[in-house]
N, C-alpha and C positions, 0 to 999 in steps of 0.2 A: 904751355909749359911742356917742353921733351923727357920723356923718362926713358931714360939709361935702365938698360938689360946688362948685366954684369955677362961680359963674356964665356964666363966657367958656367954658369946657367944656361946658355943655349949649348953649348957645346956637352954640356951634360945630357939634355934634350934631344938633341939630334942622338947621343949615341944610345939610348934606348929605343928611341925608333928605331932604329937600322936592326937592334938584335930583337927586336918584339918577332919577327916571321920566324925567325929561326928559334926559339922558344918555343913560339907555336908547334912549328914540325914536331919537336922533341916529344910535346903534350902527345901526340898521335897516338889514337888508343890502339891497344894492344890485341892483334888480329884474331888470337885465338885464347884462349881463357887458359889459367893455368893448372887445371884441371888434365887437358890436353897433355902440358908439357911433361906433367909426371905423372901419367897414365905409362904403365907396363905392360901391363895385357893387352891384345887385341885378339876380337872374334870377326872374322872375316864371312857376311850370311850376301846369300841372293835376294833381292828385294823382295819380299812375298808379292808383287803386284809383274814381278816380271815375267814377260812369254817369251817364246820362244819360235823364230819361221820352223816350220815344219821340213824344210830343206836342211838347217840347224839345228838339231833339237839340244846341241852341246855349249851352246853360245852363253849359256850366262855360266853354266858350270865350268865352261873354258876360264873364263875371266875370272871369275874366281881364283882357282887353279894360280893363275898367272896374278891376282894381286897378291895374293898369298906368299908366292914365291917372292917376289919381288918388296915384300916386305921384310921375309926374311934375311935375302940377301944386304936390306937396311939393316940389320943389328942391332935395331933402338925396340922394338918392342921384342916377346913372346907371343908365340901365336895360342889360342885357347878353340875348345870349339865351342862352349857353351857361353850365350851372353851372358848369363848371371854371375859368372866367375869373371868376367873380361870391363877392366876399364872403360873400354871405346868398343863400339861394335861399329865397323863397317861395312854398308850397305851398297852391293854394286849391281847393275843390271844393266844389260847390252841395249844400244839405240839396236833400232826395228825400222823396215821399210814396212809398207802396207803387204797384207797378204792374208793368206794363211798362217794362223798362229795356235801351237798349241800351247796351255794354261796350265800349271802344276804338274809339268813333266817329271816323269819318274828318273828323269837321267839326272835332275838334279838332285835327287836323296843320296846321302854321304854315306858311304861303308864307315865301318869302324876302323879309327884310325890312333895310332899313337907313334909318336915320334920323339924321344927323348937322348940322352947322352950329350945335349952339348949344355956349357956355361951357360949361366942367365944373361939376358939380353942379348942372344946369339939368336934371336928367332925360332928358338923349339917351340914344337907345338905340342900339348899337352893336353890329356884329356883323349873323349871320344865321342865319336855319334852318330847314329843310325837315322836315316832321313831327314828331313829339314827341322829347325827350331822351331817348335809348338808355341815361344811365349813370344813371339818378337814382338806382336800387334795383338790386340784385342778383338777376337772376333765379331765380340756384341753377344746377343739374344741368339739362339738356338743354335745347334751345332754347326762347325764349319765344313766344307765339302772342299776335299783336300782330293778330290779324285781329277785327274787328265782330262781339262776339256780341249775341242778342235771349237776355232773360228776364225772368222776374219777380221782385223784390226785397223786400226791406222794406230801405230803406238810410236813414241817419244823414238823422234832420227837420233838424240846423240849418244852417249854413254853417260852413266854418271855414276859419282863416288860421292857417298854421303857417310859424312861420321857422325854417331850418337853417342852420348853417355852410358855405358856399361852396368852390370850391376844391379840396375832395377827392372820392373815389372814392365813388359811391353814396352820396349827403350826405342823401337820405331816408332810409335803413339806419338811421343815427343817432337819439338821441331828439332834437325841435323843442325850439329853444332858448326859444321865446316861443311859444304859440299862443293863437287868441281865437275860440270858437263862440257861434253866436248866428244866431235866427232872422234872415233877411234881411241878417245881417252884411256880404254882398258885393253888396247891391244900390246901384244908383250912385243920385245921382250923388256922394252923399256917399262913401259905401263905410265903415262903422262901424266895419269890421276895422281899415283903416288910422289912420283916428281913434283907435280905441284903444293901438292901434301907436306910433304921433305922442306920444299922452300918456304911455304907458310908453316912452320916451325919455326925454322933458322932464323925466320924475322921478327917471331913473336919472343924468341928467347933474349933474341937482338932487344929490342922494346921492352923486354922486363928488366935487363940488366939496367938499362940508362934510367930506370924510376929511380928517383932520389929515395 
């Protein structure tokens, strides 16, 4: 005996197969937590683990410098200097060829700095600070040696930009909520880290608006 499939039933059939991929995409989780998306403050620190060639000694406080700028030139955040007041702390530190490297350079300790007069979310920086952040990471057990050492390395060829949550206790400790390496990625005056920073936004904001 044949049994008849009512036409409206397959063809019903088929058209939720065809839209199930496309569903899917939509489902695509959302690249960066929304923590990120209304975060206002940002602290811009050198990675405490970062050296410096001895040819160089200005190469992470360059980039610095230069993500800095180039955030404020974005107009989406404030810039801060102290993590504890700051949403996101971003963590950046120059790729290195092998060589001589010196370790806790004094060129990277911050003069005191203020910068205020424009509207909010114009990128002012606010705030001030005399040498590097004391809380970014936990030393551990007995004092830390915060003194300039010389040696020789092989350290990380590329750049990288790591973002952390802001606000609390030793916010490097933490795993980076967003990071982007890449040769030359903190060189200006574009600064490629932030660019890609910029773009994973735009798409995480993208991907929250289409959540039902």
């Amino acid at each position: 005996m044949s049994v008849r499939v009512p036409v409206v039933f397959v063809l019903s059939l088929l058209f939720l197969l065809s839209i199930e991929p496309a569903a899917a995409k939509n489902k695509k989780k959302q690249q960066l937590p929304d923590v990120v998306l209304k975060a206002q403050r940002v602290a811009v620190v050198i990675h405490p683990d970062a050296v410096e060639p001895v040819t160089d000694p200005r190469a992470n406080r360059t980039a610095q410098d230069e993500v800095e700028r180039a955030i404020s030139k974005w107009h989406r955040f404030d810039l801060v200097m102290d993590s504890s007041t700051a949403d996101l702390v971003v963590a950046v530190r120059k790729g290195q060829a092998a060589g001589p490297m010196i370790s806790n350079s004094p060129v990277d300790n911050r003069p005191v700095i203020f910068q205020g007069g424009a509207p909010a979310g114009a990128g002012v920086r606010i705030g001030a600070q005399q040498g590097r952040p004391p809380d970014l990471t936990d030393p551990g057990l007995g004092p830390e040696d915060n003194r300039p050492h010389l040696g020789s390395q092989i350290g990380a060829s590329q750049d990288m930009f790591e973002v952390y949550l802001g606000g609390v206790d030793h916010p490097l400790d933490a795993p980076p909520i967003w990071r982007f390496t890449a040769k030359n990625a903190l060189n200006g005056p574009e600064i490629p880290a932030v660019e890609e920073f910029r773009k994973a936004i735009e798409e995480s904001e993208k991907q929250r608006q289409q959540k039902p």
